[in-house]
C-alpha positions as CSV (number, residue, x, y, z in Angstrom):
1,X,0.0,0.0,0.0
2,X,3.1,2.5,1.1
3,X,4.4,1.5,-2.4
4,X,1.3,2.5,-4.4
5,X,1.0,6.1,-2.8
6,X,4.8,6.5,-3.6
7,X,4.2,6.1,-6.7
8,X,1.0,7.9,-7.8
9,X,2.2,11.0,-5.3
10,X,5.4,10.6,-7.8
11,X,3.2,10.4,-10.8
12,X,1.0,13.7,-9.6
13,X,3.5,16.8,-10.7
14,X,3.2,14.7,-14.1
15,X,0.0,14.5,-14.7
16,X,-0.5,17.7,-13.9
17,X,2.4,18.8,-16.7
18,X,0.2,17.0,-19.0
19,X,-3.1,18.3,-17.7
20,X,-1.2,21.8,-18.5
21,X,-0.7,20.9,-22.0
22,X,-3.9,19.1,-22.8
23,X,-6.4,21.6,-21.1
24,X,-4.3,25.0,-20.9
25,X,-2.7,24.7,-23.8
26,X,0.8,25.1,-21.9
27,X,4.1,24.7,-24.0
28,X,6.9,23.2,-22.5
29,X,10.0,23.1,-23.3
30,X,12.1,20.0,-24.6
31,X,13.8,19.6,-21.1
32,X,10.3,19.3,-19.8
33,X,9.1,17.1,-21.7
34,X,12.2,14.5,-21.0
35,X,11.6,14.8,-17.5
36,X,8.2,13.9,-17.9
37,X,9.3,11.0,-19.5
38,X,11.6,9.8,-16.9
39,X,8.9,10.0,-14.3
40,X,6.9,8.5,-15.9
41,X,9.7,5.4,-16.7
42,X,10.3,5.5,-12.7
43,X,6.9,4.8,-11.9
44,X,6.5,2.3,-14.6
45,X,9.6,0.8,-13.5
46,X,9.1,0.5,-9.8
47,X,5.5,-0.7,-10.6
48,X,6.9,-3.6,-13.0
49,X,9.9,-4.3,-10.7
50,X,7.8,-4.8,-8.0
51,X,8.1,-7.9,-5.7
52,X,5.9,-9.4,-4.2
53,X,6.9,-10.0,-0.5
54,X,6.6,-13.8,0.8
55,X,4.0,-15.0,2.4
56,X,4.7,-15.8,5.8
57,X,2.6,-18.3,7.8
58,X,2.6,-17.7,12.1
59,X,2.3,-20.3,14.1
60,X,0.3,-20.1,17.1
């Protein structure tokens, strides 16, 4: 759960770059755009990356 908030708290300045150039009609400039592209690689990497942690039984 900790992981999933990470990530769409990451994704947020993003989508709102986007949301910017979609509903504003923003331009952004070419370094802008890369780093919207690596944060968007980041969280699809740490979201495909992901492992599961074992399942551990207790006893008693």
């Amino acid at each position: 759960m900790v992981r999933t908030v990470g990530v769409l708290a990451s994704l947020e300045p993003a989508s709102a770059g986007l949301a910017g150039v979609l509903v504003l009609g923003e331009h952004l400039r070419a370094v802008q755009w890369v780093a919207l592209t690596f944060v968007g690689l980041a969280s699809a990497g740490a979201v495909v990356g992901r492992k599961e942690a074992p399942v551990t039984q207790q006893i008693g």
